[in-house]
C-alpha positions as CSV (number, residue, x, y, z in Angstrom):
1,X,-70.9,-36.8,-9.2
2,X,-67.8,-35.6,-10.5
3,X,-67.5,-32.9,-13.1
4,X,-66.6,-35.4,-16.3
5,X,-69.4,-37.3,-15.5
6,X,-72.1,-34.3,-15.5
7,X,-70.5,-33.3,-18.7
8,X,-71.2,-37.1,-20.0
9,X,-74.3,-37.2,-18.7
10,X,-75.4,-34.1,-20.1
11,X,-74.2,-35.5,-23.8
12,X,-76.1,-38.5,-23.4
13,X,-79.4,-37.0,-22.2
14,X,-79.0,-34.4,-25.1
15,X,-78.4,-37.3,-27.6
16,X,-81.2,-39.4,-26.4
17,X,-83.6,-36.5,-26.7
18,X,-82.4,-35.8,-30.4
19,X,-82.7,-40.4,-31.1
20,X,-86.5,-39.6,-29.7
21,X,-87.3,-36.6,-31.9
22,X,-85.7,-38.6,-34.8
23,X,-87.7,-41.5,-33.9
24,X,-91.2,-39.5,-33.3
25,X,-90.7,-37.4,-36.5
26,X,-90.2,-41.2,-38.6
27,X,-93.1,-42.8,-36.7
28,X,-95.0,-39.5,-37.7
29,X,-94.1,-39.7,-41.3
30,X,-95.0,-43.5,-41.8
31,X,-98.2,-43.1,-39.8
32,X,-98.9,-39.7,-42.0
33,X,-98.4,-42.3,-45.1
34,X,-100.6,-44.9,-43.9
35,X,-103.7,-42.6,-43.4
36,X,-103.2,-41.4,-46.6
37,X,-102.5,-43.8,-48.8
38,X,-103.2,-46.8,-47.2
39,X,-99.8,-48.7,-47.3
40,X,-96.5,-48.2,-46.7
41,X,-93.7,-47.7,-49.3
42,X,-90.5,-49.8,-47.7
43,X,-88.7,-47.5,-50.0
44,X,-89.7,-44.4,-48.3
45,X,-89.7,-46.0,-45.0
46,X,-86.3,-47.3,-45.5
47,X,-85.0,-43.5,-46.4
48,X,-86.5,-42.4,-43.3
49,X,-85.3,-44.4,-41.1
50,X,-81.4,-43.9,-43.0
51,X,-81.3,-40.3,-42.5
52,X,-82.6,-40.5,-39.3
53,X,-79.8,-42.6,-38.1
54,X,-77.4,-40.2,-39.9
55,X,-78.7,-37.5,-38.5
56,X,-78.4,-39.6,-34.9
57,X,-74.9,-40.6,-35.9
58,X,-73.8,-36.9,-37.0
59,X,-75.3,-35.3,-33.9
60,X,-73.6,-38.1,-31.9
61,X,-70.0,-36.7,-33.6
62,X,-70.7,-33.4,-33.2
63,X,-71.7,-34.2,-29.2
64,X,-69.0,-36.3,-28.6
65,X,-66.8,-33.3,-29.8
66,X,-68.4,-30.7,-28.1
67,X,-68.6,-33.0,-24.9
68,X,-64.4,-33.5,-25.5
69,X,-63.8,-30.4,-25.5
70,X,-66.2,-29.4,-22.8
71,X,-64.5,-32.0,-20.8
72,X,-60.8,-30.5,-21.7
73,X,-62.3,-27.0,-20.5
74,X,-63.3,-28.6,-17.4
75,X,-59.9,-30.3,-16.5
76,X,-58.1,-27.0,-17.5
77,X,-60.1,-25.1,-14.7
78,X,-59.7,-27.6,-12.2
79,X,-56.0,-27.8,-12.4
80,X,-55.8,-24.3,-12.6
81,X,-57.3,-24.0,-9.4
82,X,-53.6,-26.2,-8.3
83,X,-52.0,-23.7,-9.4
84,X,-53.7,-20.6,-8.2
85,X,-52.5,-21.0,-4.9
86,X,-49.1,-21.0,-3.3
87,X,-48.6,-24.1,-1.8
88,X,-45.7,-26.6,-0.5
89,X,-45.0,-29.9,-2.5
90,X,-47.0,-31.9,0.2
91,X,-50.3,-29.4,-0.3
92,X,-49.7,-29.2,-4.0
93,X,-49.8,-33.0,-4.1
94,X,-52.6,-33.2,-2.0
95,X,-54.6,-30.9,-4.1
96,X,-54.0,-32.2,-7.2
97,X,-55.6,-35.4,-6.2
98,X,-58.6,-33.6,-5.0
99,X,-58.8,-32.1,-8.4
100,X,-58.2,-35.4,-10.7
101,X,-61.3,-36.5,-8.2
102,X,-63.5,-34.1,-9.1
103,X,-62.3,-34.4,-12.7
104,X,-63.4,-38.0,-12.6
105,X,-60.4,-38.9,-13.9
106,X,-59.4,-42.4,-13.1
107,X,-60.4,-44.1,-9.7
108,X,-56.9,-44.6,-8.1
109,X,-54.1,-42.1,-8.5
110,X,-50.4,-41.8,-7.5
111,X,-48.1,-38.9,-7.6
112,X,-44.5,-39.9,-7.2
113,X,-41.9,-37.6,-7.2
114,X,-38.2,-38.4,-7.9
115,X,-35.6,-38.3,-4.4
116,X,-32.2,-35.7,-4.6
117,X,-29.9,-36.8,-6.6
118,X,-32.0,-38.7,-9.4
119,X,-32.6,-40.8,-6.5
120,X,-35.6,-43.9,-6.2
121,X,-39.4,-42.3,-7.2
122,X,-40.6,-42.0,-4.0
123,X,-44.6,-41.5,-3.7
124,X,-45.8,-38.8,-2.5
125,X,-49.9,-38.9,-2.3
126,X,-52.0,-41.6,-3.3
127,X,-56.5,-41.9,-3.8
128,X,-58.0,-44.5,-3.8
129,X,-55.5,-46.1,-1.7
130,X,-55.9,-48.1,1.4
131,X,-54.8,-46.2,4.6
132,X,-51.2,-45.8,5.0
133,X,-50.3,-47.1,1.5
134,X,-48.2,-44.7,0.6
135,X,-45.7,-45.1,4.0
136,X,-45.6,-48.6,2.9
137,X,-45.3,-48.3,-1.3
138,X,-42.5,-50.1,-3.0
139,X,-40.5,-47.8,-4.8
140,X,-39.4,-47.7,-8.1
141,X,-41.4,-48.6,-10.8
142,X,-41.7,-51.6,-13.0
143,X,-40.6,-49.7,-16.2
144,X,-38.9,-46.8,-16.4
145,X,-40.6,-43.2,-16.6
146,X,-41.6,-42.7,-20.1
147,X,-40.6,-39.5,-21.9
148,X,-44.5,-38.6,-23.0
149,X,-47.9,-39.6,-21.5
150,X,-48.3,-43.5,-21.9
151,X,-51.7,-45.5,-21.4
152,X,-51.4,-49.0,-21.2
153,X,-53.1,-52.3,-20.1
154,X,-50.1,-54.3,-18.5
155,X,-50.7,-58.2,-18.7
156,X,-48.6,-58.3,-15.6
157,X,-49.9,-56.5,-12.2
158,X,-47.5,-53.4,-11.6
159,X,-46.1,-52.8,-8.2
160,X,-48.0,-49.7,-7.6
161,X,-51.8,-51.3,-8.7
162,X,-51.8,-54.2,-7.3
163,X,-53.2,-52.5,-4.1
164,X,-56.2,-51.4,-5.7
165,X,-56.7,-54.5,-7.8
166,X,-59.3,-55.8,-6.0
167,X,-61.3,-52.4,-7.1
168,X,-60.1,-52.2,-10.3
169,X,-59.6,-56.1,-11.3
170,X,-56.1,-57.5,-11.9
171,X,-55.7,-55.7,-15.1
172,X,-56.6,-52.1,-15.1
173,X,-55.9,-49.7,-17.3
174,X,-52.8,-47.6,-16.2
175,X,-51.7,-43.7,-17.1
176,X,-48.0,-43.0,-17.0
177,X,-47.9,-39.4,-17.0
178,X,-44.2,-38.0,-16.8
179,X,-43.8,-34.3,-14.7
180,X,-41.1,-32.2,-15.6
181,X,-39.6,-29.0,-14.2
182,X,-38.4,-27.3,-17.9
183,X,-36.3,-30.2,-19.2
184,X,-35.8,-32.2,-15.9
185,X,-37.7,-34.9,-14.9
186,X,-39.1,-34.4,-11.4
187,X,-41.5,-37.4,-10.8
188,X,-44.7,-39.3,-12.6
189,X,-48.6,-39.0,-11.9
190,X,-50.4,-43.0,-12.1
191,X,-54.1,-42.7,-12.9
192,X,-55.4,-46.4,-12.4
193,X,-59.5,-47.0,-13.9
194,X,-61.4,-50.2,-14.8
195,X,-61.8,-48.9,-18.3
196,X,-59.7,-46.2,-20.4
197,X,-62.6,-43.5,-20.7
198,X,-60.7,-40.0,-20.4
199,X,-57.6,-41.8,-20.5
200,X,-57.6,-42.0,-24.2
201,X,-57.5,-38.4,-24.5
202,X,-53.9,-37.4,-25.9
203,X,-54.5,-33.2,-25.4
204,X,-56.2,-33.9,-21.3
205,X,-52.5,-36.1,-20.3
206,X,-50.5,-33.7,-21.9
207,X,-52.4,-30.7,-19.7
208,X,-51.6,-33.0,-16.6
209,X,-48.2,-33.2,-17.5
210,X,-47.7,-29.7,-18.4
211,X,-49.9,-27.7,-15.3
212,X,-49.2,-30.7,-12.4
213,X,-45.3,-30.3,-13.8
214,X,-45.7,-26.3,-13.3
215,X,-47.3,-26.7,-10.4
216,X,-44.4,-28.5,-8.1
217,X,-42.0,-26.1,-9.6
218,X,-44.1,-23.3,-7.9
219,X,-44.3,-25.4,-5.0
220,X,-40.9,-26.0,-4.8
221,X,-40.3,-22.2,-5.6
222,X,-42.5,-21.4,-2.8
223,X,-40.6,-24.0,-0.3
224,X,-37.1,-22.3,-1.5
225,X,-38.6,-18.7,-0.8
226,X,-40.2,-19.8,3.1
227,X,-36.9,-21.2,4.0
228,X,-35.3,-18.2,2.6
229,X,-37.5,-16.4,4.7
230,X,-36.7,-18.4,8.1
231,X,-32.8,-18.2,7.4
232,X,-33.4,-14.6,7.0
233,X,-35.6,-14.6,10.4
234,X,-32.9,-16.8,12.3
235,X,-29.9,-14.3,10.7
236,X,-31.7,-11.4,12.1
237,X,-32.3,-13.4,15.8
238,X,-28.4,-13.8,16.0
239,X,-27.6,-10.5,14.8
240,X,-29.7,-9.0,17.8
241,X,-28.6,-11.4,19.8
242,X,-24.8,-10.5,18.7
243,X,-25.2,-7.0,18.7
244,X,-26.6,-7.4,22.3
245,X,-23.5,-9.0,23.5
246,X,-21.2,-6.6,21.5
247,X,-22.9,-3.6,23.3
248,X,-22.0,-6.0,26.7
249,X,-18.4,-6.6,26.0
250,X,-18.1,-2.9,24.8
251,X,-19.9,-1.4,28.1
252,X,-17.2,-3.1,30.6
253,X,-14.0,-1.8,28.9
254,X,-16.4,1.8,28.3
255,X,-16.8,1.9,32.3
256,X,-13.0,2.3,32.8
257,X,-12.1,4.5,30.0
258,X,-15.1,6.4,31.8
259,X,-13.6,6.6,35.4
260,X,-10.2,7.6,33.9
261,X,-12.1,10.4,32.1
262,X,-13.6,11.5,35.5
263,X,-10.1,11.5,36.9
264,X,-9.1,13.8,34.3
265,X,-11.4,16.5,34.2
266,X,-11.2,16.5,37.9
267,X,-8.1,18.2,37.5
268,X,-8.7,20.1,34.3
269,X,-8.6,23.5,36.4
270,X,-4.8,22.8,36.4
271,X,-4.0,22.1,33.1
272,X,-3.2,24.4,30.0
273,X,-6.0,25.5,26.9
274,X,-5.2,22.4,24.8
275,X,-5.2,19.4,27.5
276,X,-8.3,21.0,29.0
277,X,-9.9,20.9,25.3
278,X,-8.7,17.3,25.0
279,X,-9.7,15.9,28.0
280,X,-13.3,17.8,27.8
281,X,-13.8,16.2,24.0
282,X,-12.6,12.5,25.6
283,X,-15.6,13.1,27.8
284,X,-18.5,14.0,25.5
285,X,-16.9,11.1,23.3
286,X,-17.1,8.7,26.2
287,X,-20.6,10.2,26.7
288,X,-21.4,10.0,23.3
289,X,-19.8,6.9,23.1
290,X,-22.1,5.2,26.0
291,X,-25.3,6.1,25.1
292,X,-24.6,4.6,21.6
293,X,-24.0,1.6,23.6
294,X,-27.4,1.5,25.5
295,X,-29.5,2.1,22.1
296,X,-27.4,-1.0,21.0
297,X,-28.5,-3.2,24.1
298,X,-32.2,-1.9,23.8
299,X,-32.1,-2.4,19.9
300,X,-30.9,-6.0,20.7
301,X,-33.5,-6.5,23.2
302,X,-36.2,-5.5,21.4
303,X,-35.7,-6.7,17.6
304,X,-36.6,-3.4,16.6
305,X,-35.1,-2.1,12.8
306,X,-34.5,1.3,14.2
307,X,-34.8,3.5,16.8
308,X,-37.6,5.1,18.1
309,X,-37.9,8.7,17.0
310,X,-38.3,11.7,19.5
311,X,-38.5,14.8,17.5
312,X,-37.9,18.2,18.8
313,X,-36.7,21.3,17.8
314,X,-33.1,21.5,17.9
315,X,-30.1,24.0,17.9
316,X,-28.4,23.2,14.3
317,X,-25.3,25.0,15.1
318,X,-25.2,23.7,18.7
319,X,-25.3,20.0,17.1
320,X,-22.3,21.1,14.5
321,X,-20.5,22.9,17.3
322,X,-20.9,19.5,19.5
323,X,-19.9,17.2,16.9
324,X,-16.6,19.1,16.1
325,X,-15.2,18.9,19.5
326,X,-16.0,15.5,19.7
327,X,-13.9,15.1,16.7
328,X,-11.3,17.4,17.4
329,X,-8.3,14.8,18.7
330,X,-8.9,12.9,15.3
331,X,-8.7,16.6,13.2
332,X,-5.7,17.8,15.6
333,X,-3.8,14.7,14.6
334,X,-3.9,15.2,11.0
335,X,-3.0,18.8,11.6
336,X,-6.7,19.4,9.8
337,X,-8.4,23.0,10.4
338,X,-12.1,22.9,10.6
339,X,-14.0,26.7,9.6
340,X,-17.4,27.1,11.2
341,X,-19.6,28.9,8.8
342,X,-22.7,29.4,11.7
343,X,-24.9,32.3,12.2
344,X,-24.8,33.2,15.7
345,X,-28.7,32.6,15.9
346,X,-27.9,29.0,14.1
347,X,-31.0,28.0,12.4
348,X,-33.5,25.5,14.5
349,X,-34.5,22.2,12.9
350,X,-37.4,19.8,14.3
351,X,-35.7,16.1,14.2
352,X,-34.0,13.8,16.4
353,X,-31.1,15.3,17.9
354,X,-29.6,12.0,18.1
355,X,-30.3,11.4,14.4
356,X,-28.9,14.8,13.8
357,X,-25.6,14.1,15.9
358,X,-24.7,11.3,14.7
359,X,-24.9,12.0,11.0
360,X,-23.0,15.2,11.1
361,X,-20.6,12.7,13.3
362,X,-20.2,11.0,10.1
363,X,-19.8,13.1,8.0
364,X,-17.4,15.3,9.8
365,X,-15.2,11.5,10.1
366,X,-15.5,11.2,6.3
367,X,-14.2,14.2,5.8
368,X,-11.5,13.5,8.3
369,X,-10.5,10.2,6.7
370,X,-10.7,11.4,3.2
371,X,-8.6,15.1,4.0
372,X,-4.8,14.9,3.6
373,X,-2.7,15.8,6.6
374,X,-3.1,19.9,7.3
375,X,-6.3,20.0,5.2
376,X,-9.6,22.1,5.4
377,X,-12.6,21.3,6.2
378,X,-15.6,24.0,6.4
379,X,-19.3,23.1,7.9
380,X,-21.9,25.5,7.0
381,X,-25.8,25.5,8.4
382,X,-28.7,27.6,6.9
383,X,-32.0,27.6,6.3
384,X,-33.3,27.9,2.9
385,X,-36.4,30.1,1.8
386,X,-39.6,27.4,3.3
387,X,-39.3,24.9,6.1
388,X,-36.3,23.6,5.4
389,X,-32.8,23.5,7.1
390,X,-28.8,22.7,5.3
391,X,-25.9,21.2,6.3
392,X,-22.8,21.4,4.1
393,X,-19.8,19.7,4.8
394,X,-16.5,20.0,2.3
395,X,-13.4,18.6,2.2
396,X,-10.1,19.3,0.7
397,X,-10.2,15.6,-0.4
398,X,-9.4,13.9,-3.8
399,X,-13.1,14.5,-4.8
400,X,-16.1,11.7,-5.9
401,X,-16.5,11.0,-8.9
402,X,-19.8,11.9,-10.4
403,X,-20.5,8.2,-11.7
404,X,-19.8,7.2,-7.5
405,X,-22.2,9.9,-6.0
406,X,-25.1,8.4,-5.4
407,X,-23.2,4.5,-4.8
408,X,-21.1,6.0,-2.0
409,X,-24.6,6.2,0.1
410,X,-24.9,2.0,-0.3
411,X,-24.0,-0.3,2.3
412,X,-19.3,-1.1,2.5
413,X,-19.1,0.4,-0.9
414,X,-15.6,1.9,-1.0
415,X,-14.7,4.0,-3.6
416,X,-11.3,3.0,-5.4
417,X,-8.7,5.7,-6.1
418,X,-5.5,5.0,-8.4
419,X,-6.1,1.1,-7.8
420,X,-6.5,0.6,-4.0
421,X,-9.7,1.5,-1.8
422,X,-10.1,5.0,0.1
423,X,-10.0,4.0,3.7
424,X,-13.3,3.4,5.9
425,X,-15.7,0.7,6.5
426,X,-17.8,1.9,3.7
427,X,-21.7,2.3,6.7
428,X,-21.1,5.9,7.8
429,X,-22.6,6.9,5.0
430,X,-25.4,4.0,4.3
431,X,-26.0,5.4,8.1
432,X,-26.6,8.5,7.7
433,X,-28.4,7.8,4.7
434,X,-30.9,5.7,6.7
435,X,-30.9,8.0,9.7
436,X,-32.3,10.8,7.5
437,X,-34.5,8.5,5.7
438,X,-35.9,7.9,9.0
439,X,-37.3,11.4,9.9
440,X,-37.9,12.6,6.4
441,X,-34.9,14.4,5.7
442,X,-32.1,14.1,2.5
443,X,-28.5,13.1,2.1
444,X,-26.4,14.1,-1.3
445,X,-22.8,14.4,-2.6
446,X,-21.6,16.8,-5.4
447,X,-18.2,18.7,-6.2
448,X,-17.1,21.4,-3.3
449,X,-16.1,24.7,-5.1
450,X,-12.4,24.4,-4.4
451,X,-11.8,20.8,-5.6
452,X,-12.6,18.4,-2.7
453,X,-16.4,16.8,-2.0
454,X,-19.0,18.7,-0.4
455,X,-21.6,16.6,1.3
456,X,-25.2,18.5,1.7
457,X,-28.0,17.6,4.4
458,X,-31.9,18.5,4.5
459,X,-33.7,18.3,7.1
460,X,-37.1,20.1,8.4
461,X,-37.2,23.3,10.3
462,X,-38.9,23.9,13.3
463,X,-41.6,26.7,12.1
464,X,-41.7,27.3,8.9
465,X,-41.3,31.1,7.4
């Protein structure tokens, strides 16, 4: 028994018991007048029996509006229930013949939705069907989609009824319920029944229109959102899978620039202060360089986001001291002196000395970019009062503006000097950002003292004070 039909058959029991107390309390009042005075006034009898079959006619109103809106309070739920759910189009269409079942509305339903394009109504779900009815359904309708809910008794058998007119007769009563995305039509609902019952009901086809309508938008929201998500899923296969054969193709060329450093600093006994320094910072770069390259073929391998931290307590001034002379061809080529503010004890951090590297890398390569030819550049390293360790690094650059500080840290922004972009890819210092981010540390920009931008870093110490 459907839900509708509880509700009705709750009215009626209630309105039979109210016809029999009506009918016991006139018996009762006749009788009472016969044993007392021995005959019966039609009069009286005839008032009796009037009010009683007002009172039966009122209480029939007043059940038949309670029972309405019972009824409206049940079909609310019900499609509510569609809607609390995410679903696909397919589900959604599926359960919203479930639910006009256990409404009770109408014996044979169709949802139809319209193809891309404004194209044919093509149905979607059917109950009440035969088997395999809706592979088979003509499309189209017989009249065209009507703007507002429509109940009608066609003389002629529609296209879509005519299955289920041996059930139903060969005129049933036909809903035409219109479902709309905002303003755009998306398909119709058909509700098929022998007789009009909760068809008649304006306010219960307008809540199928309005929550059905709602509820293939969110199903077609929720289909737009998973195929979202598995473009998202296959753009992050082919970027491990590219990254993988970028770390390849970089690795063969990396082996020969590798040998030919060997070469070199086999004779580095021979050669004078510079080309020594030179030739030892093209091999911690080639070094540096390579193992970048194997944490790109295991990241492509494994699909990871990031690398896997190994914290340990490391050397802060030994990291700085290592990332300027792996920079220092880039710095001697733009004539740019670098000052080491480090105290000879430098202060230990506990982090990923990887993580550590590279950012200062980065940083010290901003700088280098961003410094005109025979510049300055000054690194400091401290640590503050608690457990925390700083890196500064300044320029003699054109600055950041303080409106670009904190966008200079999101993925190839580039700030924009007199009109044309400062040069750079605009992910050294997303990077770093994301490195830090990683193991718990901090990245920020402000003003250096002497004109110029002064980048700062925060990371943990390895024992606290």
């Amino acid at each position: 028994m459907s839900a509708l039909q509880r509700v009705g058959r709750r009215q009626r029991l209630v309105w039979l018991a109210l016809a029999a107390v009506t009918a016991v309390v006139v018996g009762a009042h006749a009788g009472l007048e016969l044993a007392v005075v021995r005959d019966l006034d039609p009069v009286i009898f005839a008032i009796d029996a009037g009010t009683g079959v007002l009172v039966l006619l009122v209480a029939a109103l007043y059940l038949r509006a309670i029972a309405r809106e019972r009824r409206r309070e049940v079909i609310e739920r019900l499609l509510l229930d569609v809607l609390s759910v995410p679903r696909n189009i397919e589900a959604t269409a599926a359960e919203a013949m479930r639910a006009l079942a256990d409404c009770g509305i109408g014996r044979a339903h169709v949802i139809a939705l319209l193809g891309e394009g404004d194209g044919p109504l093509r149905p979607l779900a059917a109950r009440g069907y035969p088997r395999g009815w809706v592979e088979g359904a003509p499309e189209g309708l017989r009249e065209p989609i009507p703007d507002a809910p429509r109940i009608s008794r066609p003389k002629t058998p529609h296209p879509w009824a005519e299955a289920v007119a041996g059930r139903l007769g060969k005129r049933p009563w036909l809903a035409e319920v219109p479902l709309r995305s905002g303003s755009d039509l998306i398909g119709v609902l058909l509700i098929a029944d022998r007789r009009p019952g909760v068809l008649r009901d304006a306010v219960v086809l307008d809540l199928l229109a309005t929550r059905l309508g709602a509820a293939f938008d969110h199903a077609a929201l929720y289909e737009a959102a998973y195929a979202r998500e598995r473009d998202l899923e296959d753009l992050e296969a082919r970027r491990r899978e590219f990254m993988a054969a970028i770390a390849h193709e970089i690795r063969t060329p990396l082996t020969s620039i590798q040998a030919f450093a060997d070469l070199l600093q086999m004779g580095e006994g021979e050669m004078d202060e510079t080309a020594g320094t030179l030739v030892s910072s093209l091999g911690h770069g080639v070094m540096r360089l390579s193992s970048l390259v194997n944490d790109l073929i295991d990241l492509g391998r494994s699909g990871d986001a990031g690398y896997a931290l190994q914290p340990r307590e490391v050397d802060v001034a030994e990291v700085v001291r290592s990332a300027e002379a792996t920079l220092r061809p880039a710095l001697m080529l733009r004539e740019q002196s670098v000052a080491l503010e480090l105290p000879d004890d430098g202060p230990r951090a506990y982090i990923d000395a990887r993580i550590l590297e590279q950012v200062t890398l980065n940083l010290l390569s901003n700088a280098n970019r961003h410094s005109p030819f025979g510049g300055s550049i000054t690194v400091s390293a401290a640590r503050l009062d608690g457990a925390t360790v700083r890196i500064e690094v300044s320029d003699s650059g054109p600055g950041i503006p303080p409106a670009e500080r904190d966008r200079i840290f999101q993925p190839y922004y580039r700030i924009h000097l007199d009109g044309a972009a400062v040069p750079g890819s605009g992910l050294g210092l997303a990077v770093a950002r994301r490195l830090l981010d990683e193991c718990g540390g901090r990245i920020w920009a402000d003003a250096a003292p002497d004109g110029g931008a002064r980048f700062c870093v925060e990371v943990r110490a390895a024992t606290p004070i």
